[in-house]
mmCIF file of the protein (N, C-alpha, C, O) and its ligand, coordinates in Angstrom:
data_MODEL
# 
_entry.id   MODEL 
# 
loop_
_entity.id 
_entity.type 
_entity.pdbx_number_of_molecules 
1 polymer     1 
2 non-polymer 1 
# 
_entity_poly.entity_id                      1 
_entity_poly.type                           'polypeptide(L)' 
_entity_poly.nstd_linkage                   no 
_entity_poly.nstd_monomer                   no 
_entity_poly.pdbx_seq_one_letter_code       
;(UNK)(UNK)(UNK)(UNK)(UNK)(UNK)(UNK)(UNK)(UNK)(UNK)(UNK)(UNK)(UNK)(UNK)(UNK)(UNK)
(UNK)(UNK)(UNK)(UNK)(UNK)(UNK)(UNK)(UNK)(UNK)(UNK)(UNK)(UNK)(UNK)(UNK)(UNK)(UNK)
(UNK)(UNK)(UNK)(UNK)(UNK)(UNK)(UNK)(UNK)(UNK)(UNK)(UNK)(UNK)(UNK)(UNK)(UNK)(UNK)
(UNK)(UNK)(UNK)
;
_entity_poly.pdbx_seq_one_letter_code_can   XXXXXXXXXXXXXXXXXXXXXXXXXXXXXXXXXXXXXXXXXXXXXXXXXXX 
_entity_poly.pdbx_strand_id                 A 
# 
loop_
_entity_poly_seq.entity_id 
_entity_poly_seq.num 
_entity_poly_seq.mon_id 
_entity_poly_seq.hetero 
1 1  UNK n 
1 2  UNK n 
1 3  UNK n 
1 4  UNK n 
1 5  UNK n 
1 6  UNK n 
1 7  UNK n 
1 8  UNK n 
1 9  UNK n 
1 10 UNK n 
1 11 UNK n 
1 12 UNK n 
1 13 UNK n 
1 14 UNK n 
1 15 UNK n 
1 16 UNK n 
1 17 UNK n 
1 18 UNK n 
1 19 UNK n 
1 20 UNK n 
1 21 UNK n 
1 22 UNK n 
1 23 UNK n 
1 24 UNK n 
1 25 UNK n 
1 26 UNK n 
1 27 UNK n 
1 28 UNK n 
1 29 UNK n 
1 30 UNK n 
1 31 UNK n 
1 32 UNK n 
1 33 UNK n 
1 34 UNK n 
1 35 UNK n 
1 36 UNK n 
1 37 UNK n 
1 38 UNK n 
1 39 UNK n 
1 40 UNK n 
1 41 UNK n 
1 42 UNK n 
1 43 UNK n 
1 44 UNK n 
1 45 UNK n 
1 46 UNK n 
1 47 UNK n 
1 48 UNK n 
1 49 UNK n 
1 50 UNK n 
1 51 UNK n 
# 
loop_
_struct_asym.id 
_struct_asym.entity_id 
A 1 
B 2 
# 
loop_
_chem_comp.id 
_chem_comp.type 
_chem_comp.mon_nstd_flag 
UNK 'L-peptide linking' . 
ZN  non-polymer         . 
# 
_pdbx_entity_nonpoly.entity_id   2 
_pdbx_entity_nonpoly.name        ? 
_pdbx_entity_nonpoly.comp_id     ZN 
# 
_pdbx_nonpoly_scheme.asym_id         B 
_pdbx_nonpoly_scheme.entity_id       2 
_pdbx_nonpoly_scheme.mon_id          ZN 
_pdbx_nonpoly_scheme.ndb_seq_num     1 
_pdbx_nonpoly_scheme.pdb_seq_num     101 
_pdbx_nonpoly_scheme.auth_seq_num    101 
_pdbx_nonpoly_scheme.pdb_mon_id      ZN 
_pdbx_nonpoly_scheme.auth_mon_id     ZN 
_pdbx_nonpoly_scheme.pdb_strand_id   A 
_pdbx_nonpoly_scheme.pdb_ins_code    . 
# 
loop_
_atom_site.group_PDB 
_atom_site.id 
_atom_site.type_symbol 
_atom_site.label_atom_id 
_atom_site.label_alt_id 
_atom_site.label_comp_id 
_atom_site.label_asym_id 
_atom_site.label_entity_id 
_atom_site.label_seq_id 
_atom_site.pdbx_PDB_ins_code 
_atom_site.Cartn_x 
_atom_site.Cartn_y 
_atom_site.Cartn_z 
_atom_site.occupancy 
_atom_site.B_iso_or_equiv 
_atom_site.pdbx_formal_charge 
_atom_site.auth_seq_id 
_atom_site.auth_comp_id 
_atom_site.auth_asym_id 
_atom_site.auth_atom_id 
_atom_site.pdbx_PDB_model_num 
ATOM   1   N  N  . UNK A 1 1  ? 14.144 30.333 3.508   1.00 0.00 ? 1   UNK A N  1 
ATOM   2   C  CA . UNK A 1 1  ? 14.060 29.444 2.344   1.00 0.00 ? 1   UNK A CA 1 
ATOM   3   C  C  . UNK A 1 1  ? 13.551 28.083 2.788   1.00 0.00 ? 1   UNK A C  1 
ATOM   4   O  O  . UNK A 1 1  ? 13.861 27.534 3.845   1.00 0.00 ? 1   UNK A O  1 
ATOM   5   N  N  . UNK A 1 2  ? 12.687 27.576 1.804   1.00 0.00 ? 2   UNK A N  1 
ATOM   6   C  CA . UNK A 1 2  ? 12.358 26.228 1.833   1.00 0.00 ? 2   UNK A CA 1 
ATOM   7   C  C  . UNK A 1 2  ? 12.087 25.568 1.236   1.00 0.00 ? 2   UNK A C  1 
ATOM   8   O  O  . UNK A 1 2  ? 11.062 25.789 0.592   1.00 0.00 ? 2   UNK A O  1 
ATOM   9   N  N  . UNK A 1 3  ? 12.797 24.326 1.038   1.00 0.00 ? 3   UNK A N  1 
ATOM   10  C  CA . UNK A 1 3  ? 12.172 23.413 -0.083  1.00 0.00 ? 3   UNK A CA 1 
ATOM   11  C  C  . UNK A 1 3  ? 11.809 21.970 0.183   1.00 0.00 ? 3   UNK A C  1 
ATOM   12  O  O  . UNK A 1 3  ? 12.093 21.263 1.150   1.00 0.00 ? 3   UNK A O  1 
ATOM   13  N  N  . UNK A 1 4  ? 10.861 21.609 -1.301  1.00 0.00 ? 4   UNK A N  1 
ATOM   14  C  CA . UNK A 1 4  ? 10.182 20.065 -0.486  1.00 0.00 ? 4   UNK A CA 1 
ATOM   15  C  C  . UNK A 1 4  ? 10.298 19.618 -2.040  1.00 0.00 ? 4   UNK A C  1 
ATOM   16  O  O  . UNK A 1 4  ? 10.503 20.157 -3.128  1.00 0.00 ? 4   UNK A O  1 
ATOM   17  N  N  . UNK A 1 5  ? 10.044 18.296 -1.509  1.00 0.00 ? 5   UNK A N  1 
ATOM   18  C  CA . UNK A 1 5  ? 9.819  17.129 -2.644  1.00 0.00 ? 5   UNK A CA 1 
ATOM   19  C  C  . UNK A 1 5  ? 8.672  17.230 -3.282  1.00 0.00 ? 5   UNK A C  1 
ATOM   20  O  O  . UNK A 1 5  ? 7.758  17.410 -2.477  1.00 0.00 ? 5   UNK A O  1 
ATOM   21  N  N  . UNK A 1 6  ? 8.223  17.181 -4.687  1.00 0.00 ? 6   UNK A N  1 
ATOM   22  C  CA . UNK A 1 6  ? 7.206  16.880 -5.218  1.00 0.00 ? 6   UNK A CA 1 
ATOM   23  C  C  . UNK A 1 6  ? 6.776  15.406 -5.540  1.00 0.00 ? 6   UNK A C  1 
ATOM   24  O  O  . UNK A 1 6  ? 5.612  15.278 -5.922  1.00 0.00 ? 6   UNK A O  1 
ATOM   25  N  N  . UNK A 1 7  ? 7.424  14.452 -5.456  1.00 0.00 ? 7   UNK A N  1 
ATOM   26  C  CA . UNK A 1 7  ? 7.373  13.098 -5.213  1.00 0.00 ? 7   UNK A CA 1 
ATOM   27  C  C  . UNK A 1 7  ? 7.175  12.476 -4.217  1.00 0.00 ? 7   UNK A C  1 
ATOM   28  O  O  . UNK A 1 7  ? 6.393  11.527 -4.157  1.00 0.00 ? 7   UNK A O  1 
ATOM   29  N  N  . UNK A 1 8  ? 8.150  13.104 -2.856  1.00 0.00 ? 8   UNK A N  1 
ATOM   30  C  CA . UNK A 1 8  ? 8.346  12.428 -1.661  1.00 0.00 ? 8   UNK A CA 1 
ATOM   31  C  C  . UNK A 1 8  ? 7.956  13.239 -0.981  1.00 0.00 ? 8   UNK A C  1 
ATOM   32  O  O  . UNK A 1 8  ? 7.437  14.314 -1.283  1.00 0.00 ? 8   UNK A O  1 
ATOM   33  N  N  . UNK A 1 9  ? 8.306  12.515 0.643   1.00 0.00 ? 9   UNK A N  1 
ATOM   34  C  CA . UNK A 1 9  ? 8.217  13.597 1.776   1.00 0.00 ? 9   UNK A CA 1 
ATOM   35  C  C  . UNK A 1 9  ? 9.421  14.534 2.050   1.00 0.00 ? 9   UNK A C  1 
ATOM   36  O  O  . UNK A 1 9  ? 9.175  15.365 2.924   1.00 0.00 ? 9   UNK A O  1 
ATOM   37  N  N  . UNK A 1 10 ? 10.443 14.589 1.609   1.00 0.00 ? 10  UNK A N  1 
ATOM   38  C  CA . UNK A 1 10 ? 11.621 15.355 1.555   1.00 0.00 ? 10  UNK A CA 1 
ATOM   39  C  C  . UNK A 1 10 ? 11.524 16.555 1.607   1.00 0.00 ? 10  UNK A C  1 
ATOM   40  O  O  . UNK A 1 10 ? 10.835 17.280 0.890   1.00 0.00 ? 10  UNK A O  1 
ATOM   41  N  N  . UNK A 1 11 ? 12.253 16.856 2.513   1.00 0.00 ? 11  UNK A N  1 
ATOM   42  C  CA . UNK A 1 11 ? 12.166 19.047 2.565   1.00 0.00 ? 11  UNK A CA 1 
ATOM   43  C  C  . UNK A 1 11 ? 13.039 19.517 3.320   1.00 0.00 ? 11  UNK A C  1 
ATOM   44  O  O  . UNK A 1 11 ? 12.784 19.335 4.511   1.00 0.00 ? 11  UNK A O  1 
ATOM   45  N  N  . UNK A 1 12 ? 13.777 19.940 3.152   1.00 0.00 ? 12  UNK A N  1 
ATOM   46  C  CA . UNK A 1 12 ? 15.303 21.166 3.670   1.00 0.00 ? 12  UNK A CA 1 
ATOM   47  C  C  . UNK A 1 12 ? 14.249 22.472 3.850   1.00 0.00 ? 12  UNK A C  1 
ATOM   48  O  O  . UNK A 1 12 ? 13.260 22.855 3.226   1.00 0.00 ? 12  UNK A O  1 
ATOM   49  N  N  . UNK A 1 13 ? 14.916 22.906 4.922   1.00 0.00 ? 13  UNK A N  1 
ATOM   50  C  CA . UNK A 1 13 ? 14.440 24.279 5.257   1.00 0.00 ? 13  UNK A CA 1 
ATOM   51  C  C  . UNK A 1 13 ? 15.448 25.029 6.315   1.00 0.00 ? 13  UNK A C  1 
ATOM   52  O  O  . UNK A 1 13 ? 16.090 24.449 7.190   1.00 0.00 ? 13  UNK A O  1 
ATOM   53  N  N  . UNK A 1 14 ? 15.456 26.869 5.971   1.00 0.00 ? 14  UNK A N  1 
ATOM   54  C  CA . UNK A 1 14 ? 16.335 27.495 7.081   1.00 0.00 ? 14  UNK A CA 1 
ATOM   55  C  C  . UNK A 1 14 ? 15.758 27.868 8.298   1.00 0.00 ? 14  UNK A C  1 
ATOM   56  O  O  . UNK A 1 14 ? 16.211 28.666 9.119   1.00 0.00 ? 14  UNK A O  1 
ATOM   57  N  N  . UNK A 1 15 ? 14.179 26.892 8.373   1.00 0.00 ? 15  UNK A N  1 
ATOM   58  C  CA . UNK A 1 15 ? 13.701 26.741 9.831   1.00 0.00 ? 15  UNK A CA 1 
ATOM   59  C  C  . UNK A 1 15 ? 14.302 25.875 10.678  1.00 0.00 ? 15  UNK A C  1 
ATOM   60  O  O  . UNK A 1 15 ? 14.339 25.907 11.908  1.00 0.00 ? 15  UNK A O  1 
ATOM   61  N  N  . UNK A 1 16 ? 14.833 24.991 9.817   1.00 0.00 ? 16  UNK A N  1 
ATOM   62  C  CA . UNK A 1 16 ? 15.476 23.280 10.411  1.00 0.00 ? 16  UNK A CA 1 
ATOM   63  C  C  . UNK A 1 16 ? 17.215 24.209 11.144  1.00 0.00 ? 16  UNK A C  1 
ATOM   64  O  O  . UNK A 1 16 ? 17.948 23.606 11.929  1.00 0.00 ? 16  UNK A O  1 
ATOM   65  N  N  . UNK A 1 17 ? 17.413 25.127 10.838  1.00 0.00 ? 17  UNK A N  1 
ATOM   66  C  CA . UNK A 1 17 ? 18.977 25.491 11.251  1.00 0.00 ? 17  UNK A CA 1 
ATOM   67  C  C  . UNK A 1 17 ? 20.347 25.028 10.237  1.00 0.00 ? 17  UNK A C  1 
ATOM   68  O  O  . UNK A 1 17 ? 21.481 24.614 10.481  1.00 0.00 ? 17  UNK A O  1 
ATOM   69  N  N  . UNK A 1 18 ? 19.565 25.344 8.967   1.00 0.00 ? 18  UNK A N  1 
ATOM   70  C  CA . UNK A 1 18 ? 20.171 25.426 7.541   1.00 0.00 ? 18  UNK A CA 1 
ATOM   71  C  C  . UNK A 1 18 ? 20.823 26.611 7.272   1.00 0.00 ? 18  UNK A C  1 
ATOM   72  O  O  . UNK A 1 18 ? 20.061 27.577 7.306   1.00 0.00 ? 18  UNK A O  1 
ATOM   73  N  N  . UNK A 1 19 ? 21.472 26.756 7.127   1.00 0.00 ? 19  UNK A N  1 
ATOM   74  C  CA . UNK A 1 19 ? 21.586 28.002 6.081   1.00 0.00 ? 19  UNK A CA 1 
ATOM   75  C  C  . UNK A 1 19 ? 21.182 27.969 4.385   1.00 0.00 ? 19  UNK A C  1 
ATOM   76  O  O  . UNK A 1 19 ? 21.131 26.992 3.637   1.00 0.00 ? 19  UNK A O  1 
ATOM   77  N  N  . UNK A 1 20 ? 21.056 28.667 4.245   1.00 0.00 ? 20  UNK A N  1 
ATOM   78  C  CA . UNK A 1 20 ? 20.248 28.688 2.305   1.00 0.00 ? 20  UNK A CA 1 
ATOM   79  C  C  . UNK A 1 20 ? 21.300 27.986 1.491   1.00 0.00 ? 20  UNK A C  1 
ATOM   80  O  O  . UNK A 1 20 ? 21.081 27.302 0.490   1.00 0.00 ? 20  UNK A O  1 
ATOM   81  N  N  . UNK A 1 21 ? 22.989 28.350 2.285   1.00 0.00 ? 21  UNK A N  1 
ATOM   82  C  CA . UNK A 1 21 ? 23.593 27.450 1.098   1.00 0.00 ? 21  UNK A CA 1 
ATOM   83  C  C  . UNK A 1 21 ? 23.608 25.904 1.054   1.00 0.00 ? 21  UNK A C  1 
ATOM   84  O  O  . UNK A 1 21 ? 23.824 25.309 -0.001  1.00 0.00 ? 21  UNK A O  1 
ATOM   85  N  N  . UNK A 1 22 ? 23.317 25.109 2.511   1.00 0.00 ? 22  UNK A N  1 
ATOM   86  C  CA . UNK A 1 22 ? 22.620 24.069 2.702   1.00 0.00 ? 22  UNK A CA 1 
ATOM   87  C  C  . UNK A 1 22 ? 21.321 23.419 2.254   1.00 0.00 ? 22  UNK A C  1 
ATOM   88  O  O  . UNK A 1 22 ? 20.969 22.278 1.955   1.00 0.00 ? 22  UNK A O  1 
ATOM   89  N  N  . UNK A 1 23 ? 20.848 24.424 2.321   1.00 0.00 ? 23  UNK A N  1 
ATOM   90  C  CA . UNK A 1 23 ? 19.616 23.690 1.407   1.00 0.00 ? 23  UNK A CA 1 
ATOM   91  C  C  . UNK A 1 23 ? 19.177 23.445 0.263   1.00 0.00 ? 23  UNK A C  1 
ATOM   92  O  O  . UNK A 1 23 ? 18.357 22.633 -0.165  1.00 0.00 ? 23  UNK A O  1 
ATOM   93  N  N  . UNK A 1 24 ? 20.055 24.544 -0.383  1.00 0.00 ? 24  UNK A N  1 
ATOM   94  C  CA . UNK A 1 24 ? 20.140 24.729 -1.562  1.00 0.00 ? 24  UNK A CA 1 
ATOM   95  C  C  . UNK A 1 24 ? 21.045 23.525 -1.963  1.00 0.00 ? 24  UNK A C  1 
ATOM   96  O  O  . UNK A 1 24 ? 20.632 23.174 -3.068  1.00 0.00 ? 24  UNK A O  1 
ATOM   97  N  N  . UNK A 1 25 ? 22.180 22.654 -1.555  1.00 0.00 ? 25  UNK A N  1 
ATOM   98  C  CA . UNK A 1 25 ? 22.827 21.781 -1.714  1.00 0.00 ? 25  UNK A CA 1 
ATOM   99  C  C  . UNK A 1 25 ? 22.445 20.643 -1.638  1.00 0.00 ? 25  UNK A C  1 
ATOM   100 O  O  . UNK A 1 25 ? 22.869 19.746 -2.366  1.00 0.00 ? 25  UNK A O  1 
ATOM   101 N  N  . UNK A 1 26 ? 21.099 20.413 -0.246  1.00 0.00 ? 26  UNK A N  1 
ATOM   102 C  CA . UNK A 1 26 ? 20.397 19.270 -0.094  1.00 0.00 ? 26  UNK A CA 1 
ATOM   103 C  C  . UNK A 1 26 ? 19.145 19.393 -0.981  1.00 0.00 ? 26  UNK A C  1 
ATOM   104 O  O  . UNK A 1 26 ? 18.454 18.379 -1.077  1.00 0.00 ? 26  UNK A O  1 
ATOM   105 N  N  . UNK A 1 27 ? 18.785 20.433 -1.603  1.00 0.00 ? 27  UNK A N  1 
ATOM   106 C  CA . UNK A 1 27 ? 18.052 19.778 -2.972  1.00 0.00 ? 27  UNK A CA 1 
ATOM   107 C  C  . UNK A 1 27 ? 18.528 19.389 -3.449  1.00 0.00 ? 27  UNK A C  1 
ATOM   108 O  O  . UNK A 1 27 ? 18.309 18.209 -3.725  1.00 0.00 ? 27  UNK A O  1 
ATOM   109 N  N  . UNK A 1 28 ? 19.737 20.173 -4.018  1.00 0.00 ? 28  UNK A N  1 
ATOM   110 C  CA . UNK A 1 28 ? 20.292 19.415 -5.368  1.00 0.00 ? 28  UNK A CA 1 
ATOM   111 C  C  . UNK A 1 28 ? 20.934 17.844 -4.824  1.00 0.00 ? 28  UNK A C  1 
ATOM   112 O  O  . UNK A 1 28 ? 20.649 17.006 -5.679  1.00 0.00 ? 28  UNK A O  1 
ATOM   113 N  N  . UNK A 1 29 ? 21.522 17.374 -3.940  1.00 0.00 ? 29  UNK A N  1 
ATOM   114 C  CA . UNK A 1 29 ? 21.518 16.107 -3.508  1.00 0.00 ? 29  UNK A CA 1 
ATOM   115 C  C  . UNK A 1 29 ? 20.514 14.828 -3.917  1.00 0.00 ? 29  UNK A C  1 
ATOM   116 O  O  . UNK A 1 29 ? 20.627 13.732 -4.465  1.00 0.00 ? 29  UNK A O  1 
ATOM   117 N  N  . UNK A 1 30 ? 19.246 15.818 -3.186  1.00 0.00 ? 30  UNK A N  1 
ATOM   118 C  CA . UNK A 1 30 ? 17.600 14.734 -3.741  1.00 0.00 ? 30  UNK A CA 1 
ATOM   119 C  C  . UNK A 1 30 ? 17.474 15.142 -4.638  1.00 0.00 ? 30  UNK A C  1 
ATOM   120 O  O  . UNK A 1 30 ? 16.392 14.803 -5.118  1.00 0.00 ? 30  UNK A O  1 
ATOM   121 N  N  . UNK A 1 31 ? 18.062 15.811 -5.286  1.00 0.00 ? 31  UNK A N  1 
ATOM   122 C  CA . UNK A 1 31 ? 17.369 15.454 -6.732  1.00 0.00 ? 31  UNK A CA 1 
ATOM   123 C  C  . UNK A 1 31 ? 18.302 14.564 -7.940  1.00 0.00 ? 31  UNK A C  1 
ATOM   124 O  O  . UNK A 1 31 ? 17.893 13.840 -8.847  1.00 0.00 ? 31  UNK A O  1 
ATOM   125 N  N  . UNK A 1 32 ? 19.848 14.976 -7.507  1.00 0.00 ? 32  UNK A N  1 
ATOM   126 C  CA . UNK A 1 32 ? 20.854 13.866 -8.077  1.00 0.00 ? 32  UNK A CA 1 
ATOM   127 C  C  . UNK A 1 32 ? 20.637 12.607 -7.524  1.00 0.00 ? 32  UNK A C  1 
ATOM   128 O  O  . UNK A 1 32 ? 20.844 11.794 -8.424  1.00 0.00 ? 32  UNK A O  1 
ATOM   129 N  N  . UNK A 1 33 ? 20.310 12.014 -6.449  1.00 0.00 ? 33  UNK A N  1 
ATOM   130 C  CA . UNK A 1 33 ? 20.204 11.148 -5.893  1.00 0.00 ? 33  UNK A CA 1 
ATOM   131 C  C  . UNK A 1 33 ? 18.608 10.404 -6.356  1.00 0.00 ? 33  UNK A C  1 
ATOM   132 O  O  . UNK A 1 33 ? 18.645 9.173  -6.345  1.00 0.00 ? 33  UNK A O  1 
ATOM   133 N  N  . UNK A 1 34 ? 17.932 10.713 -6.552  1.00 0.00 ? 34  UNK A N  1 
ATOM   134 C  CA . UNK A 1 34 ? 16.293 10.311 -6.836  1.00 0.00 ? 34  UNK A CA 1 
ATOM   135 C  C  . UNK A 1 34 ? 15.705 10.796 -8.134  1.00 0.00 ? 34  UNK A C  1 
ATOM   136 O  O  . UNK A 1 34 ? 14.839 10.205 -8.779  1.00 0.00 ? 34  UNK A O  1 
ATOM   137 N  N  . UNK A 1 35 ? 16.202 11.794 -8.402  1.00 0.00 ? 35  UNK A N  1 
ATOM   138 C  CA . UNK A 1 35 ? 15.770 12.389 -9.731  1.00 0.00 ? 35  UNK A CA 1 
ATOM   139 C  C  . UNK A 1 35 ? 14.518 12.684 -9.676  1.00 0.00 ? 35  UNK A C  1 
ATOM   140 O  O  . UNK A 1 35 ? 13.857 12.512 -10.700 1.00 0.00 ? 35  UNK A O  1 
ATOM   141 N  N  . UNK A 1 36 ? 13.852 13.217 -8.437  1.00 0.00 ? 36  UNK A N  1 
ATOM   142 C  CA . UNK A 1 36 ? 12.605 14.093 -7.993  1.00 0.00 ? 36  UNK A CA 1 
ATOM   143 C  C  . UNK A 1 36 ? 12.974 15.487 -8.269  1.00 0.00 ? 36  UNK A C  1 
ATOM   144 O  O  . UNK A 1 36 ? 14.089 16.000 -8.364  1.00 0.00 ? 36  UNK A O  1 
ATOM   145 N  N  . UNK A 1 37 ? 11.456 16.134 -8.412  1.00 0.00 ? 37  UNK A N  1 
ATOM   146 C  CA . UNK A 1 37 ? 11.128 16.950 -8.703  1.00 0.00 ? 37  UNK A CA 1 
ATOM   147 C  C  . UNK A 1 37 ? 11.334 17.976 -7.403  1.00 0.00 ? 37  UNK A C  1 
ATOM   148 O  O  . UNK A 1 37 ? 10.592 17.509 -6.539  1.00 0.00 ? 37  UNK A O  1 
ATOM   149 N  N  . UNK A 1 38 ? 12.092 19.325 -6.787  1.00 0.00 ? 38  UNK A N  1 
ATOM   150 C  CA . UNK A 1 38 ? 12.463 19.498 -5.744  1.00 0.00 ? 38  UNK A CA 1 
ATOM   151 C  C  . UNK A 1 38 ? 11.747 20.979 -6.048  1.00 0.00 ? 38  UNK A C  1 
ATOM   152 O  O  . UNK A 1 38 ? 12.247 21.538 -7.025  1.00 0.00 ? 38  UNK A O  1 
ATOM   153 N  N  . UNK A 1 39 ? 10.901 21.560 -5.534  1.00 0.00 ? 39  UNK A N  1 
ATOM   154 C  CA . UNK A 1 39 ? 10.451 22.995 -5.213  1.00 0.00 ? 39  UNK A CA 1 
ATOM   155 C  C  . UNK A 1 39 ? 10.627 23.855 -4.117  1.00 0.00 ? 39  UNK A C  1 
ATOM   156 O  O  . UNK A 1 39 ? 10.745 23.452 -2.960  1.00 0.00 ? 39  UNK A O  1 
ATOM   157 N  N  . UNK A 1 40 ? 10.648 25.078 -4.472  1.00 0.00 ? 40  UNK A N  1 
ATOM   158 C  CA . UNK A 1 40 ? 11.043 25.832 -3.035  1.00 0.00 ? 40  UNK A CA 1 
ATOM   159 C  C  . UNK A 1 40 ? 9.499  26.993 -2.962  1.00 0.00 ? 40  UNK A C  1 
ATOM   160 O  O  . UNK A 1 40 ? 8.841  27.303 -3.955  1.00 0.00 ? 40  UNK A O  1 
ATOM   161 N  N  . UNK A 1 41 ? 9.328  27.278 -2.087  1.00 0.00 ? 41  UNK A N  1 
ATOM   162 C  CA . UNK A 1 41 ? 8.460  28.096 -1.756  1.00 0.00 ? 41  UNK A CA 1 
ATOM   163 C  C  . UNK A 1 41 ? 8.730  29.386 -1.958  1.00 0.00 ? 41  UNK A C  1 
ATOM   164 O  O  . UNK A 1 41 ? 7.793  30.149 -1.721  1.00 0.00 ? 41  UNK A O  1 
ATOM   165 N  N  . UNK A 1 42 ? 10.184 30.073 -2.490  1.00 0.00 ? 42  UNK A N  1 
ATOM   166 C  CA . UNK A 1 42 ? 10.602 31.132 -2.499  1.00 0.00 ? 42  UNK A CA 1 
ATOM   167 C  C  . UNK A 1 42 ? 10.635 31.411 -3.945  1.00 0.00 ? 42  UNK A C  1 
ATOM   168 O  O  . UNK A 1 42 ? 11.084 32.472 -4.379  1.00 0.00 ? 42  UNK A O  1 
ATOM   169 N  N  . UNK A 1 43 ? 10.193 30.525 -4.661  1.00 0.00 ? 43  UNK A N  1 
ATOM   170 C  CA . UNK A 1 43 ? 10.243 30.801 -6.319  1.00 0.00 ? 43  UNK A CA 1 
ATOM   171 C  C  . UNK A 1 43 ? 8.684  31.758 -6.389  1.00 0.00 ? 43  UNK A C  1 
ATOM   172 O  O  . UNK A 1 43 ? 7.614  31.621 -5.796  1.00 0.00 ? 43  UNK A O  1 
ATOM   173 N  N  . UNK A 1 44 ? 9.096  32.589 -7.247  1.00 0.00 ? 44  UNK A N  1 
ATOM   174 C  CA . UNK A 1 44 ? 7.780  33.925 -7.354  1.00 0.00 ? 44  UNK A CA 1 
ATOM   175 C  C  . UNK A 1 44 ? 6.946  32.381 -7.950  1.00 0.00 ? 44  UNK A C  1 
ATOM   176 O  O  . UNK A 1 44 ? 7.456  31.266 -8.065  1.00 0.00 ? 44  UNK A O  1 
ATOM   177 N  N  . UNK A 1 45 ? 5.066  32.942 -8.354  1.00 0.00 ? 45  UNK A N  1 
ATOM   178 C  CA . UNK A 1 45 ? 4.390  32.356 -8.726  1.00 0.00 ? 45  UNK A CA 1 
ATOM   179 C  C  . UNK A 1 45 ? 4.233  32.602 -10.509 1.00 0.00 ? 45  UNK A C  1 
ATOM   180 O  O  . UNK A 1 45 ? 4.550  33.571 -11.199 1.00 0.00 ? 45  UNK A O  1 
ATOM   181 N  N  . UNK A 1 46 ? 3.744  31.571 -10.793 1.00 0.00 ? 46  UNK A N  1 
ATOM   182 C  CA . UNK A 1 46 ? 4.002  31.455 -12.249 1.00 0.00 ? 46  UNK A CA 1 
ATOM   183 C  C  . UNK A 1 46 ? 2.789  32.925 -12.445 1.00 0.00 ? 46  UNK A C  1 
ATOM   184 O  O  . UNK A 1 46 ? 1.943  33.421 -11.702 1.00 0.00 ? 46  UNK A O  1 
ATOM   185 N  N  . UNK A 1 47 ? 3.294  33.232 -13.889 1.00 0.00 ? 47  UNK A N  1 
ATOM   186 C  CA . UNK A 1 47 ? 2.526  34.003 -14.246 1.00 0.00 ? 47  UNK A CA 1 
ATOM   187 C  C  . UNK A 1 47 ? 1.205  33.737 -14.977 1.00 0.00 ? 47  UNK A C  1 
ATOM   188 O  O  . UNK A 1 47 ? 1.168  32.891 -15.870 1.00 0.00 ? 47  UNK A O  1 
ATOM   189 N  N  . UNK A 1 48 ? 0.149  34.418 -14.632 1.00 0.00 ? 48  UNK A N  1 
ATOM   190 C  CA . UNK A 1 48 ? -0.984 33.394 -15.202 1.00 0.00 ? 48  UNK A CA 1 
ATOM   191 C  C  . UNK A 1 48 ? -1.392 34.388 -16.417 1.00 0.00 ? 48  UNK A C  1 
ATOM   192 O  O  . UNK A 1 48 ? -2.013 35.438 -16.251 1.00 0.00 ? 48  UNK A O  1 
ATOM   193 N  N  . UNK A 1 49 ? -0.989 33.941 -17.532 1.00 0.00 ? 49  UNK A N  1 
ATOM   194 C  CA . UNK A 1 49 ? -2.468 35.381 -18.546 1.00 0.00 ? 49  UNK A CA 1 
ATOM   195 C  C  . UNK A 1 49 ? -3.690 34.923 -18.904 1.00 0.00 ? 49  UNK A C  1 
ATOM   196 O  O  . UNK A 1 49 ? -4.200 33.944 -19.448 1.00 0.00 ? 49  UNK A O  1 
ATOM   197 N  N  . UNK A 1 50 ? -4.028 36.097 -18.354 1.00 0.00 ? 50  UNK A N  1 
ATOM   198 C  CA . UNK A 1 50 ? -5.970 35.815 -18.765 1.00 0.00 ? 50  UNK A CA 1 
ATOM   199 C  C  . UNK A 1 50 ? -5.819 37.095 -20.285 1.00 0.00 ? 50  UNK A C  1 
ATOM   200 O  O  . UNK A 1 50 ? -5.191 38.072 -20.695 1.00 0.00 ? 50  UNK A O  1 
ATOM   201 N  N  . UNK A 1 51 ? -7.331 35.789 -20.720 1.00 0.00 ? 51  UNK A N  1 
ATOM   202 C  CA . UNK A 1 51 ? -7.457 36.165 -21.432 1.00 0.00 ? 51  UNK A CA 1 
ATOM   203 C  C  . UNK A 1 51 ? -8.536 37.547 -21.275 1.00 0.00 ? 51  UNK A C  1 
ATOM   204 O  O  . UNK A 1 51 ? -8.824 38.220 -22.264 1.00 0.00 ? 51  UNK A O  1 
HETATM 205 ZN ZN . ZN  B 2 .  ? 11.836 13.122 -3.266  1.00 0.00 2 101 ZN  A ZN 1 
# 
């Protein structure tokens, strides 16, 4: 798992020696704390419809 800031440079990851429930906690931290926009790389991709 990994996540980053869409505002900032901010990013938790279980490369850093996180566990997921850590990071998952230090988003929600930056984002109570800053009220940034926090994404993870593990969210599927939006669905696109063509026409
Ligand atoms: Zn941020």
């Amino acid at each position: 798992m990994y996540k980053y800031c869409l505002d900032c440079d901010w990013h938790a990851g279980t490369d850093e020696g996180l566990t997921e429930r850590e990071v998952s906690k230090a988003a929600i931290d930056h984002f109570v704390e800053t009220g940034h926009t926090v994404d993870s790389l593990r969210l599927p991709p939006p669905i696109v419809i063509e026409n």
